[in-house]
C-alpha positions, 0 to 999 in steps of 0.5 A, a space after each residue: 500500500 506505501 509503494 502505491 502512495 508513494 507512485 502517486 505522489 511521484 506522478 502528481 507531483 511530476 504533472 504540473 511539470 510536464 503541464 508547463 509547456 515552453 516559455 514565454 519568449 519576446 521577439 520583434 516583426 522584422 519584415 513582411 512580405 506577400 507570398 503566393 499561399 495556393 489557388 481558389 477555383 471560381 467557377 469552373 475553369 478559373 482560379 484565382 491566385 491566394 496570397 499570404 503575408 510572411 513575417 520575419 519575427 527576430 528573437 534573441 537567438 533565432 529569426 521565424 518566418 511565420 505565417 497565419 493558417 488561413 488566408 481568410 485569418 489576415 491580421 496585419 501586424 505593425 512592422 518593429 512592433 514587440 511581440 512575445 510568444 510560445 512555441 507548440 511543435 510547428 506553430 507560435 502563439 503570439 501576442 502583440 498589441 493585447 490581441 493572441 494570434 496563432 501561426 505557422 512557422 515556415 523557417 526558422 534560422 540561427 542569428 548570427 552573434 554579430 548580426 544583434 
């Protein structure tokens, strides 16, 4: 019975831990730029041309370009506007000017230490 309660107090106490996800980071929009995101049928033998912003977020250490997952979802964000953010896998969760905003991360790169 005491091996039993001390697993459990193992297992509870380890789960806020795991619960904590990544760290908040600040970063700050670089750059945005247009980028062709796919194609939309309109009627039957048209198709129109999707475009997409990309934006170049720089943190500390890493340069993101990021864009929103759906075309219909722009926000334009103000260039050399801080951010901070989270990463989850593919995607980073932003926060600037008080609204959450959710993107795609496109590519990331290591900044250069003379490049701060």
């Amino acid at each position: 019975m005491k091996k039993i309660q001390l697993l459990a107090t193992a297992v509870l106490s380890i789960t806020p831990l795991l619960n904590a996800g990544n760290p908040s980071q600040t970063g700050r929009i670089v750059s945005e730029n247009s980028v062709d995101c796919g194609t939309k049928k309109q009627g039957k033998k048209e198709q129109m041309d999707l475009v997409c912003q990309e934006y170049v977020l720089r943190s500390s250490t890493v340069e993101y370009h990021i864009r929103q997952p759906k075309q219909k979802d722009q926000t334009m964000l103000p260039l050399n506007s801080p951010v901070e953010f989270e990463m989850d896998k593919d995607k980073m969760k932003l926060k600037v000017n008080g609204k959450k905003l959710e993107f795609l991360v496109v590519s990331e790169s290591a900044i250069a230490s003379d490049a701060k």
